[in-house]
N, CA, C and O atoms as a CHARMM CRD file, in Angstrom:
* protein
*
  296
    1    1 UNK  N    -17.23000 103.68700  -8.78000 PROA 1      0.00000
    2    1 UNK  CA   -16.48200 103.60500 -10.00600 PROA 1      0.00000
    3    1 UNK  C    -17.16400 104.41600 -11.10500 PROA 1      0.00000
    4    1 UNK  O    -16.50600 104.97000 -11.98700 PROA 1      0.00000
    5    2 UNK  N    -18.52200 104.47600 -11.03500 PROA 2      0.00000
    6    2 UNK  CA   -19.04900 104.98300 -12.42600 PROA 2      0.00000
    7    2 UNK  C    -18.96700 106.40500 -11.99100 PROA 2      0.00000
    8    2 UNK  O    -18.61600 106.97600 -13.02400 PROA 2      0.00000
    9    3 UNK  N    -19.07500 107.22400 -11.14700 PROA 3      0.00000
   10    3 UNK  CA   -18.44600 108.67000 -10.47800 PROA 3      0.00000
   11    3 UNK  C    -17.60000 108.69900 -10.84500 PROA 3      0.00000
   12    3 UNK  O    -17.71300 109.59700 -11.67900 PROA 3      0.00000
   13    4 UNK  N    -16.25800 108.21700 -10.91100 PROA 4      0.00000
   14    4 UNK  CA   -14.72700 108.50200 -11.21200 PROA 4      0.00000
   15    4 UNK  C    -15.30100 108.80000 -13.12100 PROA 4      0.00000
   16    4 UNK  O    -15.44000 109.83600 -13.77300 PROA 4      0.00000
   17    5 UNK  N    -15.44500 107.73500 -13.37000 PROA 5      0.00000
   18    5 UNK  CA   -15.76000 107.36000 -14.98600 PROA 5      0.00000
   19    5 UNK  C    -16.26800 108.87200 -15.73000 PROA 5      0.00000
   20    5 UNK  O    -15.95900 109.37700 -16.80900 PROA 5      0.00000
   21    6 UNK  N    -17.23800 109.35400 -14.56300 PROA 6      0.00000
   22    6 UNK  CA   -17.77800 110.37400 -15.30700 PROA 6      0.00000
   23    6 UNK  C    -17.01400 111.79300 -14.75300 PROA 6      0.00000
   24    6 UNK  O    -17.46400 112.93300 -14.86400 PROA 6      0.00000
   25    7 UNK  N    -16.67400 111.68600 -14.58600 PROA 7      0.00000
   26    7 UNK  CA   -15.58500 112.97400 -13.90500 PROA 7      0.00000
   27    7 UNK  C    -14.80100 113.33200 -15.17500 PROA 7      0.00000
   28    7 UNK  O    -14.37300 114.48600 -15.19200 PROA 7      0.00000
   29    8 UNK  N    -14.52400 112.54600 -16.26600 PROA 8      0.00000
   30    8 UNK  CA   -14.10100 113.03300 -17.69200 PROA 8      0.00000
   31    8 UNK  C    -15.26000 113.64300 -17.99000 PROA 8      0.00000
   32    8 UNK  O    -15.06900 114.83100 -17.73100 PROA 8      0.00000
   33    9 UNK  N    -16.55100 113.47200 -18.46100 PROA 9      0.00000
   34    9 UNK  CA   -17.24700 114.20900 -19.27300 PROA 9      0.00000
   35    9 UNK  C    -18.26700 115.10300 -18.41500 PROA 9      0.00000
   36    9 UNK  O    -19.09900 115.72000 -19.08000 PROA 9      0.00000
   37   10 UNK  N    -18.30300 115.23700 -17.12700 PROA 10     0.00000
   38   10 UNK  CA   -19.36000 116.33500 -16.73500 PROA 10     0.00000
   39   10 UNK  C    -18.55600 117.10700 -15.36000 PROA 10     0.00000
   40   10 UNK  O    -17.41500 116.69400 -15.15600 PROA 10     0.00000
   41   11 UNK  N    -18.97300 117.97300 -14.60700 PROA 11     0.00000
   42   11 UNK  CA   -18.16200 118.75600 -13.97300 PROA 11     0.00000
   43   11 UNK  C    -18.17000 117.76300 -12.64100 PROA 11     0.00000
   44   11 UNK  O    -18.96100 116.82100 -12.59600 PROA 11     0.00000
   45   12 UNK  N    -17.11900 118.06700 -11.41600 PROA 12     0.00000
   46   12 UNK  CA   -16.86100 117.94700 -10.56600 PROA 12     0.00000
   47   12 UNK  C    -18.56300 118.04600  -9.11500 PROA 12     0.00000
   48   12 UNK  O    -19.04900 117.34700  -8.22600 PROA 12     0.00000
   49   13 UNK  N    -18.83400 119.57600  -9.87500 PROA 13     0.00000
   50   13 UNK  CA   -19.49800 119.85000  -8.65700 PROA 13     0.00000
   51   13 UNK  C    -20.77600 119.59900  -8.69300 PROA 13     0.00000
   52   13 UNK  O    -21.62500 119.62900  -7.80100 PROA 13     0.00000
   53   14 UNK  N    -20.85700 119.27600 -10.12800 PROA 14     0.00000
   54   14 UNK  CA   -22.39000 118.47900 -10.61000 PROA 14     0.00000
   55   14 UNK  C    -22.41600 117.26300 -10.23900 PROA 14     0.00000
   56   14 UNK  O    -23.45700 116.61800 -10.11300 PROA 14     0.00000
   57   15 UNK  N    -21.49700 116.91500 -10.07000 PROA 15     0.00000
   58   15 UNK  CA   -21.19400 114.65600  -9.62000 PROA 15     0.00000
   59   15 UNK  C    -21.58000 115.05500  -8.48300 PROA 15     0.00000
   60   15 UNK  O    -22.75500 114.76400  -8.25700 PROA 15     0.00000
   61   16 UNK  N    -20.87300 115.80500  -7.38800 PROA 16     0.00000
   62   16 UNK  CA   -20.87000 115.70900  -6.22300 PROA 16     0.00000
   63   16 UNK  C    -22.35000 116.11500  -5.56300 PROA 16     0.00000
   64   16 UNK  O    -22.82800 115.55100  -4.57800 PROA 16     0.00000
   65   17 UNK  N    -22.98200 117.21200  -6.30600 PROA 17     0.00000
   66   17 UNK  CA   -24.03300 117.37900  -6.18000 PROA 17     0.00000
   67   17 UNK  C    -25.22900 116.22000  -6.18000 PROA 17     0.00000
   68   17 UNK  O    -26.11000 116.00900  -5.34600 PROA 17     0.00000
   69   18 UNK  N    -24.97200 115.65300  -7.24000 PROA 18     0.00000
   70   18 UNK  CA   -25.64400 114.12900  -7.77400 PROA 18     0.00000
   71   18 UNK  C    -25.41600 113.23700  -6.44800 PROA 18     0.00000
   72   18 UNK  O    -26.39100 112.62800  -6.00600 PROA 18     0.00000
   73   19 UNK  N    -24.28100 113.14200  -5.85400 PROA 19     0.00000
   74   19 UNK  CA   -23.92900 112.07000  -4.35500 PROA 19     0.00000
   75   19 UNK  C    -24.78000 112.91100  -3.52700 PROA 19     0.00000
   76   19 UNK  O    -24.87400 112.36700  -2.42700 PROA 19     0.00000
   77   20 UNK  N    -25.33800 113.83000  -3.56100 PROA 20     0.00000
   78   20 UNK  CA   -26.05100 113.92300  -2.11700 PROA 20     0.00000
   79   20 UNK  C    -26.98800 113.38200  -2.01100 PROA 20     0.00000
   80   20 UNK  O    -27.43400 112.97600  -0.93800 PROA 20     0.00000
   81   21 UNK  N    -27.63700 113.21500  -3.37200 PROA 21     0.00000
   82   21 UNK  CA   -29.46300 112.61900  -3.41800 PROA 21     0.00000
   83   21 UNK  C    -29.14000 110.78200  -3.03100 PROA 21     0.00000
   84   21 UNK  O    -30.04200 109.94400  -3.03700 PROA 21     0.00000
   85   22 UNK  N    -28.21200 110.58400  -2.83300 PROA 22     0.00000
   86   22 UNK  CA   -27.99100 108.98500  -2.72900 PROA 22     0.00000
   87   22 UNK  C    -28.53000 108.44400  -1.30400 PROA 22     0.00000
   88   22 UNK  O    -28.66100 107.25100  -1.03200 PROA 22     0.00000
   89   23 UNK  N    -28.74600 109.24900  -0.66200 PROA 23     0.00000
   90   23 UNK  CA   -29.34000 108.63700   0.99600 PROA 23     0.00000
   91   23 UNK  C    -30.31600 108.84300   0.61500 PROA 23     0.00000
   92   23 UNK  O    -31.05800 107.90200   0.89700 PROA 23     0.00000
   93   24 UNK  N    -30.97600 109.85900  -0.10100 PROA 24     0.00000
   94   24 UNK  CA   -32.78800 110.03700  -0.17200 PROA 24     0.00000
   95   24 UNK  C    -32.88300 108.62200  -1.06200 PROA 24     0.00000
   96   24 UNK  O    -33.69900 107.77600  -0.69400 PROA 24     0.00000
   97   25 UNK  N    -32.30700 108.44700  -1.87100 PROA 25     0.00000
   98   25 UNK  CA   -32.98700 107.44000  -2.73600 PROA 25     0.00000
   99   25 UNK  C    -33.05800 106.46100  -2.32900 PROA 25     0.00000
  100   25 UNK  O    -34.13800 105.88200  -2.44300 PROA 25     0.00000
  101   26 UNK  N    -31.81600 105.72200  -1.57900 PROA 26     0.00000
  102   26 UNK  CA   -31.40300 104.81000  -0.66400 PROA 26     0.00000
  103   26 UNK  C    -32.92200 104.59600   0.46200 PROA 26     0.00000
  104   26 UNK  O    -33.60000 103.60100   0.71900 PROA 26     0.00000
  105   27 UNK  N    -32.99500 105.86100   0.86500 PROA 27     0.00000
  106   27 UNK  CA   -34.40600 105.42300   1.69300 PROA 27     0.00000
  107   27 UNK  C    -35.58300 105.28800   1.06600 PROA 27     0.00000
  108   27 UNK  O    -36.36900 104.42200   1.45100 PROA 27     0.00000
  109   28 UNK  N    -35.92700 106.22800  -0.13500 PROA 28     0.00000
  110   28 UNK  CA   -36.64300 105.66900  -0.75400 PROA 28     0.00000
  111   28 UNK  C    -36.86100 104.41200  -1.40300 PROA 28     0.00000
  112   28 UNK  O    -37.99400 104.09700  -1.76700 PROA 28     0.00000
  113   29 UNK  N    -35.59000 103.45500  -1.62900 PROA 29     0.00000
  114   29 UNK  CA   -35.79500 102.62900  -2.18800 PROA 29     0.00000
  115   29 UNK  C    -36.42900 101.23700  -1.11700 PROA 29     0.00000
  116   29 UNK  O    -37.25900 100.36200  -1.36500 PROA 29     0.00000
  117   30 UNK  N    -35.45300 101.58300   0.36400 PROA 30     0.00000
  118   30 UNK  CA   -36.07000 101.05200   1.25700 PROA 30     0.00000
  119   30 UNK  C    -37.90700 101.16400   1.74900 PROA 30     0.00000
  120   30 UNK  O    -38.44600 100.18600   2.26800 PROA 30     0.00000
  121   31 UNK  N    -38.48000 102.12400   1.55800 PROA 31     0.00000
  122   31 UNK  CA   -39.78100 102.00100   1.47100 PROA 31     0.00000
  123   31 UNK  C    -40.32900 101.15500   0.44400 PROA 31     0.00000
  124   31 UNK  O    -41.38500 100.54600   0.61900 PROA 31     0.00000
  125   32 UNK  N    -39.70700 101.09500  -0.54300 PROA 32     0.00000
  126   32 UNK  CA   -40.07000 100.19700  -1.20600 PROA 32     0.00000
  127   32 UNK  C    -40.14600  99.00400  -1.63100 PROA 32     0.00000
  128   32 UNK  O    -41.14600  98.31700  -1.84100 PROA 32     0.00000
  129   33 UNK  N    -38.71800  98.69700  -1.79500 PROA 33     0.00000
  130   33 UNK  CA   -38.39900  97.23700  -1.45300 PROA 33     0.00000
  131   33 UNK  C    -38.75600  96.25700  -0.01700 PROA 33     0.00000
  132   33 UNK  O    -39.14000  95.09600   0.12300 PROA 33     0.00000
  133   34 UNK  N    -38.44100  97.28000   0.86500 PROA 34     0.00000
  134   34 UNK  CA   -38.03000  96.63000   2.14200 PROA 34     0.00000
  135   34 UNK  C    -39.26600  96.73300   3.12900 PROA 34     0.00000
  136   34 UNK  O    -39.30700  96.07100   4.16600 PROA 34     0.00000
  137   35 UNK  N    -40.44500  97.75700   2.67800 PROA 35     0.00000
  138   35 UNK  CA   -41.46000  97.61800   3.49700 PROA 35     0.00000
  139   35 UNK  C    -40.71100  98.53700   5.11300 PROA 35     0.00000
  140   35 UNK  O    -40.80600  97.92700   6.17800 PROA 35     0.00000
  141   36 UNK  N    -40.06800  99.86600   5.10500 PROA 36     0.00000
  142   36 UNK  CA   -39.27300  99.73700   5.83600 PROA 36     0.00000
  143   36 UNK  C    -40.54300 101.60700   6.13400 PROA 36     0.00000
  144   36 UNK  O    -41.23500 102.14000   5.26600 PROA 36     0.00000
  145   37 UNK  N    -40.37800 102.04600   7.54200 PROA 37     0.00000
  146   37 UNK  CA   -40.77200 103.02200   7.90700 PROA 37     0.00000
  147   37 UNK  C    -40.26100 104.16800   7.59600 PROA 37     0.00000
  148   37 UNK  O    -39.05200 104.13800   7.82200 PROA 37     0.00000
  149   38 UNK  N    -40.65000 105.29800   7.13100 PROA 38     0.00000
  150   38 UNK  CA   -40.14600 106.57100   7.17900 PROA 38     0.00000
  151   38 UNK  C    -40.74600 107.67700   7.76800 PROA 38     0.00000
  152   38 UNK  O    -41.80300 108.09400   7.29600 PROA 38     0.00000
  153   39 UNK  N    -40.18200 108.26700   8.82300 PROA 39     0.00000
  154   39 UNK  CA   -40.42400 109.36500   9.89100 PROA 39     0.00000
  155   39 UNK  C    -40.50300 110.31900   9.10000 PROA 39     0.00000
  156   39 UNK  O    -40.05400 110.36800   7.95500 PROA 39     0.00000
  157   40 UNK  N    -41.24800 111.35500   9.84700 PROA 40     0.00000
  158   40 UNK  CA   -41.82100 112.57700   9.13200 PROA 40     0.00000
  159   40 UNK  C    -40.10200 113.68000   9.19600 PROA 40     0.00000
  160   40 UNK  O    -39.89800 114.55600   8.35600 PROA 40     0.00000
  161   41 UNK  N    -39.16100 113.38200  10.25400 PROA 41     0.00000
  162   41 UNK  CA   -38.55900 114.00400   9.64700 PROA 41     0.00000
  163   41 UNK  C    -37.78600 113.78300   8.55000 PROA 41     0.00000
  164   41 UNK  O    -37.21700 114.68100   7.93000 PROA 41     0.00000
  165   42 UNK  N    -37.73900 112.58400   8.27400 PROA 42     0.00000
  166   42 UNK  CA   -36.80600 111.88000   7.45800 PROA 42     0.00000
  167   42 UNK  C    -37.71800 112.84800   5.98000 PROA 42     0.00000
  168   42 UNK  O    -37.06500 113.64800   5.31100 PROA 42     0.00000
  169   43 UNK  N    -38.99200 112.63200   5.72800 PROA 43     0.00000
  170   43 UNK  CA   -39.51100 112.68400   4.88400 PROA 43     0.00000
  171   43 UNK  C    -39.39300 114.55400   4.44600 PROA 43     0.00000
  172   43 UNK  O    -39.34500 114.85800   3.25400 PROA 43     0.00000
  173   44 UNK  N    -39.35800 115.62200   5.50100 PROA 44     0.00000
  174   44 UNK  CA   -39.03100 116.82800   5.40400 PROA 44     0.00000
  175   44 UNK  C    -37.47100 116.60000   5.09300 PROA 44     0.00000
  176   44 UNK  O    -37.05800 117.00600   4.00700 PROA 44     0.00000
  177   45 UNK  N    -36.59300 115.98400   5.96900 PROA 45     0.00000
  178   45 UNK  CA   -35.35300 115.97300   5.51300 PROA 45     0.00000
  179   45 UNK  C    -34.95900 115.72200   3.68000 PROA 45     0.00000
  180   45 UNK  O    -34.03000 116.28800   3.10400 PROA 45     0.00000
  181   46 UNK  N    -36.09200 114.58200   2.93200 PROA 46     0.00000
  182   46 UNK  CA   -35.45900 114.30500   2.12000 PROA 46     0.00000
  183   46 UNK  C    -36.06600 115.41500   0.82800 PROA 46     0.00000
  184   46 UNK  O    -35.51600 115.74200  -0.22300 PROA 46     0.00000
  185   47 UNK  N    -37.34100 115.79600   1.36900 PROA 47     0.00000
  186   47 UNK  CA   -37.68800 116.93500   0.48900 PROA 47     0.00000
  187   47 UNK  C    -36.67600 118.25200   0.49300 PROA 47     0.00000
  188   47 UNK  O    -36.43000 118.78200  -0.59000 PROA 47     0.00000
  189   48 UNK  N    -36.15700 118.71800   1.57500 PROA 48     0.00000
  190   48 UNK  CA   -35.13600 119.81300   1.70800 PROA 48     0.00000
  191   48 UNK  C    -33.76300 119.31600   0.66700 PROA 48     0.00000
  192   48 UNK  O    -33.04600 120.09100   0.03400 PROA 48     0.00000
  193   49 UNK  N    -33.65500 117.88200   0.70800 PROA 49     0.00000
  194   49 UNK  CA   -32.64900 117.83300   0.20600 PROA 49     0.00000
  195   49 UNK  C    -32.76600 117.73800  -1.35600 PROA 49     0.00000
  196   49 UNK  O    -31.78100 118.05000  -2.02600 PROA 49     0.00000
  197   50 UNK  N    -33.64300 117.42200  -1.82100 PROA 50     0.00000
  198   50 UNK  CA   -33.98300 117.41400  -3.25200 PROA 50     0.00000
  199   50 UNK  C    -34.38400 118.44400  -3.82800 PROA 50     0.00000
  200   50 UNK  O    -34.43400 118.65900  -5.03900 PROA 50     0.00000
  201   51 UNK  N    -34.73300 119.22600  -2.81800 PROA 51     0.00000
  202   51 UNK  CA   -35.66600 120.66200  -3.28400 PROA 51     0.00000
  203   51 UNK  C    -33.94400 121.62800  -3.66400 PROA 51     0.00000
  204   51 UNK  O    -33.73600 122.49800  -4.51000 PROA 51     0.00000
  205   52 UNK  N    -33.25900 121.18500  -2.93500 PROA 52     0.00000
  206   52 UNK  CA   -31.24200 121.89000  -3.22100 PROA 52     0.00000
  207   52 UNK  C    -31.05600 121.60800  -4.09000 PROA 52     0.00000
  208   52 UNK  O    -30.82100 122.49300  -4.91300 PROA 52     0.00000
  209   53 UNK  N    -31.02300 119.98300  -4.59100 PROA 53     0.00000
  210   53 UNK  CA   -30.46300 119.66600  -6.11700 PROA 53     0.00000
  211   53 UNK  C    -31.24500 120.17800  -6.67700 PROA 53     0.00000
  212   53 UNK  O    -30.59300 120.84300  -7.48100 PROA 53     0.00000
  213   54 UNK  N    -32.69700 120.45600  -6.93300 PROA 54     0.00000
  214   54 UNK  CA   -33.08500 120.70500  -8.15500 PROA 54     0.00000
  215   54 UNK  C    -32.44300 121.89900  -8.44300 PROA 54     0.00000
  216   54 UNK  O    -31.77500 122.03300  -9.46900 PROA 54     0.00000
  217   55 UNK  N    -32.66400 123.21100  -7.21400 PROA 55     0.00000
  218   55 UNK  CA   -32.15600 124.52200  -7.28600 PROA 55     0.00000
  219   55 UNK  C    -30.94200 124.78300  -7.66700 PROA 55     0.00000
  220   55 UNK  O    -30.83900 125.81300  -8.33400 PROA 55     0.00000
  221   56 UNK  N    -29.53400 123.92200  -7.37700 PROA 56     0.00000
  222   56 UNK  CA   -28.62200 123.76100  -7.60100 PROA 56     0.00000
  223   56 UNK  C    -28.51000 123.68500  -9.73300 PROA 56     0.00000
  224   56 UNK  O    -27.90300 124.40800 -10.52300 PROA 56     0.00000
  225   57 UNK  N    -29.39000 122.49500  -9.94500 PROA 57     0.00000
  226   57 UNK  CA   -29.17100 122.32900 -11.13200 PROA 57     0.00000
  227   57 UNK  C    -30.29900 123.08700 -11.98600 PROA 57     0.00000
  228   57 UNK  O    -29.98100 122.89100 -13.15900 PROA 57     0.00000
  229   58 UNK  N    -31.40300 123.82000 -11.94800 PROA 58     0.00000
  230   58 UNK  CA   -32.27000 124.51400 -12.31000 PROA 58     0.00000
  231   58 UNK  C    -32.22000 125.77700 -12.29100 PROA 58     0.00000
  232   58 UNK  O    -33.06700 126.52700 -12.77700 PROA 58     0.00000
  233   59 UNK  N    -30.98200 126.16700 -11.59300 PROA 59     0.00000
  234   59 UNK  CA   -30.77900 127.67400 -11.76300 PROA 59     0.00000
  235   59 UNK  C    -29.53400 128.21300 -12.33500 PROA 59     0.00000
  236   59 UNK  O    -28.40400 128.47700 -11.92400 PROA 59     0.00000
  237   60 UNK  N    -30.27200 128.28000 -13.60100 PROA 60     0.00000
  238   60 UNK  CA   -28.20200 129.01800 -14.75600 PROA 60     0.00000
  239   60 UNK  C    -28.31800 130.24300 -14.70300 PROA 60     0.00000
  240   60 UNK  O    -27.27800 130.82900 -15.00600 PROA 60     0.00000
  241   61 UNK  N    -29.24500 130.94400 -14.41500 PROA 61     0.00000
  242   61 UNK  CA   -28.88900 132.33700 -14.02600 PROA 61     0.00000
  243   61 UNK  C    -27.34400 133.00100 -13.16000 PROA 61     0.00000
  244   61 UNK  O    -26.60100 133.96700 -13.33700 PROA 61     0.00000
  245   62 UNK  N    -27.41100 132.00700 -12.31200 PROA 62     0.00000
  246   62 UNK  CA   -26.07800 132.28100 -11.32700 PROA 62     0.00000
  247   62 UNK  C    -24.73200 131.26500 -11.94100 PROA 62     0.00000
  248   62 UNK  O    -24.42300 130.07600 -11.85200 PROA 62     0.00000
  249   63 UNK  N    -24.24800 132.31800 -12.50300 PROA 63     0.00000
  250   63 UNK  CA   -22.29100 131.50500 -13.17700 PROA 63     0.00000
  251   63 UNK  C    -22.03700 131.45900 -11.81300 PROA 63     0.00000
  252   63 UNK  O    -22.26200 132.27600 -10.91900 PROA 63     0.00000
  253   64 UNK  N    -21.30300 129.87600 -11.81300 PROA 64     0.00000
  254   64 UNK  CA   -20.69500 129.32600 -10.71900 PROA 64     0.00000
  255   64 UNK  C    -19.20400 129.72500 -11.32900 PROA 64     0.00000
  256   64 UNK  O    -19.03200 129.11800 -12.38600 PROA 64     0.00000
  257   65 UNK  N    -18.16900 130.49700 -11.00700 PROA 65     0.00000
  258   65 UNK  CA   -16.60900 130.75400 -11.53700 PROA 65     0.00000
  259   65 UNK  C    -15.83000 129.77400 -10.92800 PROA 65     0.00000
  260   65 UNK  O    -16.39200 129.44100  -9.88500 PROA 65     0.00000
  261   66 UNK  N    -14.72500 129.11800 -11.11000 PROA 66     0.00000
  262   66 UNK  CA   -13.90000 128.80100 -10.72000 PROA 66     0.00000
  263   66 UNK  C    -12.62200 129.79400 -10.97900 PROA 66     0.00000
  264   66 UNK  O    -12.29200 130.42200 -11.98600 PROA 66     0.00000
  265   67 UNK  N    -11.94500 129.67600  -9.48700 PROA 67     0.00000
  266   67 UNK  CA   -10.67400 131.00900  -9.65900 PROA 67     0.00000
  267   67 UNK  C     -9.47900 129.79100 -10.12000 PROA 67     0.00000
  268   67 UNK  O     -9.36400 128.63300  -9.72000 PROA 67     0.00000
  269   68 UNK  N     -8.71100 130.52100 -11.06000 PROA 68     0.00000
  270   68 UNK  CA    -7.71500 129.90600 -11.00500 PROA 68     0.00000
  271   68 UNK  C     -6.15800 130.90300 -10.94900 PROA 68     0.00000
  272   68 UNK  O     -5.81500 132.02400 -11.32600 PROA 68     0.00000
  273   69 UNK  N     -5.57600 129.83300 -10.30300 PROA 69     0.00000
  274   69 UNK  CA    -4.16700 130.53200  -9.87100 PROA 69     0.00000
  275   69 UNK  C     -3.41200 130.63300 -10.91300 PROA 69     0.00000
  276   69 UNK  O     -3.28900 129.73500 -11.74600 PROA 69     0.00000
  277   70 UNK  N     -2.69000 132.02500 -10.96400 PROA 70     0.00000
  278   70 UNK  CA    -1.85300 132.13000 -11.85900 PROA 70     0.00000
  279   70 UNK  C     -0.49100 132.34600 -11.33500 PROA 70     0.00000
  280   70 UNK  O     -0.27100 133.13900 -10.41900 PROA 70     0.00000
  281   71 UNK  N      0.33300 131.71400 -11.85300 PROA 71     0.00000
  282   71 UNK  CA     1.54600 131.88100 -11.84700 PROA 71     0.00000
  283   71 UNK  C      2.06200 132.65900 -12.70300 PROA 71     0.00000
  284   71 UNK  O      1.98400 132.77300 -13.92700 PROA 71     0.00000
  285   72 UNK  N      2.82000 133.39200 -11.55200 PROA 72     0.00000
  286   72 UNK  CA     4.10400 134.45600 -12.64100 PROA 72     0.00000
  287   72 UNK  C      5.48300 134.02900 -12.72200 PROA 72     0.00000
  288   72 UNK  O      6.25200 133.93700 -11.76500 PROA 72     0.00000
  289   73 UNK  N      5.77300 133.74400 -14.08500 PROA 73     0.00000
  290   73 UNK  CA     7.42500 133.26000 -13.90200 PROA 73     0.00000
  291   73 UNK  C      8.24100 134.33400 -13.97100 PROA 73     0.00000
  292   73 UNK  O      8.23200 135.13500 -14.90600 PROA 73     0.00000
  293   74 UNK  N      9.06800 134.39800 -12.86100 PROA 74     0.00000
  294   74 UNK  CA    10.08000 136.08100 -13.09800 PROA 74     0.00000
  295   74 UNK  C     10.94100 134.98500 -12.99600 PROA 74     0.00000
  296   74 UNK  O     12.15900 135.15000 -13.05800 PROA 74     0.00000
């Protein structure tokens, strides 16, 4: 619900971006709370995946465009 909520004030592909880190944290939180094991690939897996969002959101050099369709009325 709070994803939908924010879909008015920030972009689409920034939310969605934001849902990927939710399994890393999810396991991270399980190491923590839960006393729970994490495998070395899990642990390369979750660095690869955080090391994307940051790049994703740390790099404004590259305009992301969206195309939009135009219609011609004849």
């Amino acid at each position: 619900m709070l994803f939908n909520i924010s879909l008015k004030y920030v972009d689409a592909t920034k939310i969605a971006m934001s849902v990927v880190a939710e399994p890393v944290i999810a396991t991270f939180l399980a190491l923590i709370l839960l006393g729970e094991a994490i495998g070395t690939m899990q642990m390369i897996g979750g660095v690869i995946t955080l090391a994307g969002i940051a790049i994703f959101f740390l790099n404004p050099s590259k305009k992301r465009h969206v195309i939009q369709n135009e219609k011609t009325i004849t």
